[in-house]
N, C-alpha and C positions, 0 to 999 in steps of 0.2 A: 517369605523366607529368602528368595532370592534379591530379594533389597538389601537383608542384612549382611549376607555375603557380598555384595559390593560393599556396604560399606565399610567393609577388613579386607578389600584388596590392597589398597594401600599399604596398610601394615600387615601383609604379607610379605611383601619384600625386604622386609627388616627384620622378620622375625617365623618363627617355626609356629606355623597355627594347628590347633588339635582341636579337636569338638568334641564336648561329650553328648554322647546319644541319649534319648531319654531311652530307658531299660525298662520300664514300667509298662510300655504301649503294651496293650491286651491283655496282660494281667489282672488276675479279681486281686482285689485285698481287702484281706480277711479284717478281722474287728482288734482282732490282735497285732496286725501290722503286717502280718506275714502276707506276701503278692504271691500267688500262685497261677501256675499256667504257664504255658510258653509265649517268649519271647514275641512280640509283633514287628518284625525286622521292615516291613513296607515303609514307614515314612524314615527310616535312615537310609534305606536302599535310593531314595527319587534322588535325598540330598546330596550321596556320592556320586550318583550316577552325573546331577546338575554339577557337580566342580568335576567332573572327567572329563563332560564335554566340553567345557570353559575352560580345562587346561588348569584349573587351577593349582595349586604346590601344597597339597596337604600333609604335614609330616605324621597326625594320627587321627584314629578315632579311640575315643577313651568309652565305654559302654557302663552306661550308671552313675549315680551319686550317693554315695552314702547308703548303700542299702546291703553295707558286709557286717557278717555279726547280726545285732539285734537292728543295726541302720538306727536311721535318723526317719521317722516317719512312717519309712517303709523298709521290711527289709526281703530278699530270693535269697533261697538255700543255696550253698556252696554247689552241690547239683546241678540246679537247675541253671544254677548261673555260670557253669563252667560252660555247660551243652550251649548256652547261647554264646559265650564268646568262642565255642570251635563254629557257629554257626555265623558268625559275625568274620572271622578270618575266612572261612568259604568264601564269604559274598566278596573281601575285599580280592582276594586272590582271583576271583571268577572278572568283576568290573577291574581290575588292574592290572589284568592278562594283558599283558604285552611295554610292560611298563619297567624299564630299569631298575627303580627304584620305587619298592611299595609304600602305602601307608604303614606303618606301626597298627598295631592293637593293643589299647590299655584298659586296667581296670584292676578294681572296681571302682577305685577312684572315694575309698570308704575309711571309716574307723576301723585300725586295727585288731583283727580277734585270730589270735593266734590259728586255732583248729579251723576255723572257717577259709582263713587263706590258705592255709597247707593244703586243704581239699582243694581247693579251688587250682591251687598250683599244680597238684600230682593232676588231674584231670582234665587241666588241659590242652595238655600234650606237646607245649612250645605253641599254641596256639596265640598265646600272651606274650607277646614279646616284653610289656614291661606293666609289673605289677605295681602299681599306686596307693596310698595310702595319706591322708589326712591326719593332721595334727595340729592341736587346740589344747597342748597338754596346759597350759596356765587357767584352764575355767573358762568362766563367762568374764565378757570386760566390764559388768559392774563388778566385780569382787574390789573390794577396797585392798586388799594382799598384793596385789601384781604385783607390785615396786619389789616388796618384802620376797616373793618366789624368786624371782628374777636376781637377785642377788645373793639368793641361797645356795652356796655349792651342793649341796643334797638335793636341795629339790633339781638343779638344773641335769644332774646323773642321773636322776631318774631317767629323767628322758631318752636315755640311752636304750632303755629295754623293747622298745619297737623295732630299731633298728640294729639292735642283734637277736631278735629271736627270726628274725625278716629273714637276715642273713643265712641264720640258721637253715632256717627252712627252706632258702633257694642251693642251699648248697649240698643238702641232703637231698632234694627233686631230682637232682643232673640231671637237669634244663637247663637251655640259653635264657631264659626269664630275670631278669634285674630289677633291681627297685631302683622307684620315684619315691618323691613324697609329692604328692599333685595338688596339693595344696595346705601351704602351711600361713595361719596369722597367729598363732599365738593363744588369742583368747579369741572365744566364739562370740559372736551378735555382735559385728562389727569393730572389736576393742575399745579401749578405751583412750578417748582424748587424752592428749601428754602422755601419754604412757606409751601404748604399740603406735603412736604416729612420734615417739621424741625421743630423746639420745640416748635415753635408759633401756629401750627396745633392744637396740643395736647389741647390746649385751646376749642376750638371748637369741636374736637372730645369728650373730657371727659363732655362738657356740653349737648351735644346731649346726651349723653349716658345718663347721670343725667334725664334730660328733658323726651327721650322716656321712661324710666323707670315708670318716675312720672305720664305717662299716659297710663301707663301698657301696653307698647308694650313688646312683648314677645321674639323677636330677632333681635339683630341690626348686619348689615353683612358691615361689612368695604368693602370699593370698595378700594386698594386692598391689598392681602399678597405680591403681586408682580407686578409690572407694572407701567406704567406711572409713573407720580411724586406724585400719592400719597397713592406709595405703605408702607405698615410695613415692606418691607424689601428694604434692598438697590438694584438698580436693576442691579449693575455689582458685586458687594461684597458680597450682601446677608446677610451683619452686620444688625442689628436693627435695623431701624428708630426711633426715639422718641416716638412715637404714638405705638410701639411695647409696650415700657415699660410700658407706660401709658394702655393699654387694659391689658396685665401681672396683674398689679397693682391692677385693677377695677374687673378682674375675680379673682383676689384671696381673696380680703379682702371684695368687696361689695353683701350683700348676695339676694336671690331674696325678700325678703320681704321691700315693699320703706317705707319708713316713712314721713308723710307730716312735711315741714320742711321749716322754715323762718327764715329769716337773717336783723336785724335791725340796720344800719351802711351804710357804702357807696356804692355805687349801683355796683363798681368795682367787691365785693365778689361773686361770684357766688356760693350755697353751696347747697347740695344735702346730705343726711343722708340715709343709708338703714342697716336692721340688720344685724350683722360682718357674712361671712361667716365660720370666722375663730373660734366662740363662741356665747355664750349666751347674747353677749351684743351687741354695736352698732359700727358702720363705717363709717366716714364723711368723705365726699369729698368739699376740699375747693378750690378755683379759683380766683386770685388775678389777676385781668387783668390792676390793677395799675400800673407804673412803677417808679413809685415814693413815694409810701405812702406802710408802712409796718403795714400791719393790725394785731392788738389784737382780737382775738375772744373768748369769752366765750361761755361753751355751758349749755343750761339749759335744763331739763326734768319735772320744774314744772307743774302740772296739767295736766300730761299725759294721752292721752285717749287710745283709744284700737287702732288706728291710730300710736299711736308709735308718737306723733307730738314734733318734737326737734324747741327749740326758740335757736336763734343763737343770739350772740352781741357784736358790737364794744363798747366796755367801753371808757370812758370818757378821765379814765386816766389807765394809761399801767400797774400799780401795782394792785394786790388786788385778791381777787380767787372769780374766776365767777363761775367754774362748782357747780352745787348741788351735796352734797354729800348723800351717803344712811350711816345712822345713826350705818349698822350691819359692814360695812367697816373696813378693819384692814388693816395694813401697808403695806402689802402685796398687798394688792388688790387696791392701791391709785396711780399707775402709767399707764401709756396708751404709745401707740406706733404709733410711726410719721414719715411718709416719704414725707419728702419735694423735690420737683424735680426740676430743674432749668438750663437752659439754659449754656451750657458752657461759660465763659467770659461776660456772660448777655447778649450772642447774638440770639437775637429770632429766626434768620435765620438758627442759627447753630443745625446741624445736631447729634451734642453729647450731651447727659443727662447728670444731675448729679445726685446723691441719696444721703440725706443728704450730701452734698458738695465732692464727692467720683466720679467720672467719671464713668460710666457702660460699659463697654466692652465685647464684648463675645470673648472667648476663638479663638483661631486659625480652633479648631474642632468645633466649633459652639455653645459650653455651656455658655449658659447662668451665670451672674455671680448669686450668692444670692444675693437676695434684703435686705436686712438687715433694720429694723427700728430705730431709737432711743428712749429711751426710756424715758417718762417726766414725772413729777410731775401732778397729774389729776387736782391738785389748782390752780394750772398756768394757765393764758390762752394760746391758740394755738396762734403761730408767723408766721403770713403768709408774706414772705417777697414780695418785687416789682417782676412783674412779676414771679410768683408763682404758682406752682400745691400741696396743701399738702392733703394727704390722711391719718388720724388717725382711731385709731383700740383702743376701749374704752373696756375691754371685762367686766368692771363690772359696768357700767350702764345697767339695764335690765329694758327693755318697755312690756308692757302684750304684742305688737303685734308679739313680739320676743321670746315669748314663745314657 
């Protein structure tokens, strides 16, 4: 054990490391799947105790995999699994005494089941500082469909209903307790080649992203940097994946404040608004899952409330200036910045981005290239073309929730 911890010191320093514990240790399990028994906390206690005295910078320990609801394999009662993680924050609070800044405690780190987290929430006690949850709403990656889900506006709302009934239930607990998603790929048993490792992912990945935001989940963890097929990196080259540039993108311009936000036009648009990280003004993310219809969008801030609420719209006809302007505006301040992303050749499978119609390439040493935006007129409306990702950076629209 101690070897594998050194060898993620390194990338420690770059990044916020969490371990999940196995939850399993000394439980029997039954023929049914069901683990019973209490928790065997010894071999996670040696592990914390070895990074306390090495100083090491743990941000959490996550306790279990997949064992909420019926699990994957194996599943512990809401019960018995609450009792271990108030028994798992004991230990970190007892080995962390005297530490600034503690570890987190997460979990289950499982498939969604409504009744099962609620208990698990009401029980225990703030003990959890952040409840986690997995999602693989597309199937398994042989399913031949993926393309076809991925570009369904219905099917991709579905997917909403994890992260409002989550909500729900953290907001009825009054607990400090937030939601993760602790691991998301899309489709289970690695994905599927071209598809969760190529451009057509990014579809699904940026609307999740959009989606858990809009229901204030607090961290979304791609399943993965590296691995199977639907990793952000390539897994012999280590070049980018599409869904690389696309998270780049979302972490740099979308900021945490969402803004509630409607789109009145073809059901294709999918569009998501939060204040710019990059300024005092706002950040749209637009998603054209058409492939044949090039969408006009104007964006409106009339009758803005402390919500920050953006009205989206496909106008009639392609000419004419939809954005509302603010009356103190000078020249200067009347253009916005756009980066449209798009499929090499138009091929959804394809594994190369474009940026503004420019190919993305990282260097041989691994640099990254600039993302560069273009720069438009604010009276124009946004040009989403067929199959499309555009993400605009408005810095002088200002909402009170962006204050």
């Amino acid at each position: 054990m101690p070897s594998l911890i050194l060898s993620a010191v390194l990338f420690m320093y770059r990044a916020r490391v969490i371990f999940g514990l196995n939850a399993l240790s000394g439980r029997t399990i039954r023929p049914d799947g069901s683990a019973v028994g209490a928790w065997n906390s010894s071999n996670a206690e040696s592990l914390m105790r070895y990074t306390v005295n090495k100083r090491y910078t743990i941000h959490g320990w996550e306790l279990g995999n997949e064992l909420s609801g019926n699990g994957v394999g194996a599943s512990v009662a809401a019960d018995q699994y609450a009792a271990d993680v108030i028994s798992l924050q004991k230990t970190v609070q007892s080995l962390y005494k005297g530490f600034r800044v503690k570890p987190m405690v997460l979990g289950p780190g499982g498939f969604f089941d409504a009744n099962w987290f609620s208990d698990v929430v009401q029980k225990t006690h703030n003990s959890l500082q952040a409840v986690t949850h997995h999602i693989y709403n597309l199937g398994p990656g042989v399913d031949d469909h993926l393309v076809e889900k991925i570009l369904d506006p219905a099917y991709l709302d579905g997917g909403s209903q994890p992260f409002s009934s989550l909500q729900s239930i953290l907001k009825k607990s009054g607990t400090s307790t937030v939601a993760w998603v602790g691991e998301a790929g899309g489709a289970y048993n690695s994905g599927r080649n071209h598809v969760t490792n190529a451009f057509v992912f990014s579809f699904w990945y940026l609307d999740q992203l959009g989606m858990a935001a809009s229901f204030d989940t607090k961290t979304y963890c791609r399943q993965s940097l590296i691995g199977g097929n639907y990793g952000l990196l390539n897994t012999t080259t280590f070049a980018p994946n599409p869904d690389y540039y696309s998270a780049l993108l979302w972490h740099r311009l979308m900021g945490r404040n969402v803004l509630s936000t409607s789109f009145s036009g073809t059901k294709k648009i999918r569009a998501y608004s939060h204040c710019s990280k990059q300024s005092k003004g706002i950040a749209l993310l637009l998603i054209n899952l058409d492939g044949n219809t090039t969408v006009q969008v104007g964006v409106s801030v009339a009758n803005t409330t402390a919500n920050g609420a953006q009205k989206l719209r496909q106008p009639h006809h392609a000419r004419g200036k939809f954005t509302r302007m603010h009356r103190h505006q000078i020249i200067g301040e009347i253009t916005r910045e756009e980066y449209h992303l798009t499929a090499k050749d138009g091929d959804l499978h394809s594994q190369t981005v474009l940026l503004n119609g420019k190919v993305l390439t990282a260097t041989s040493s691994g640099i990254i290239p600039p993302l560069q935006p273009m720069h438009v007129n604010l009276s124009a409306p946004v040009t989403v073309s067929p199959f499309s990702i555009v993400f605009v950076h408005i810095p002088s629209i200002h909402v009170p929730a962006c204050r």
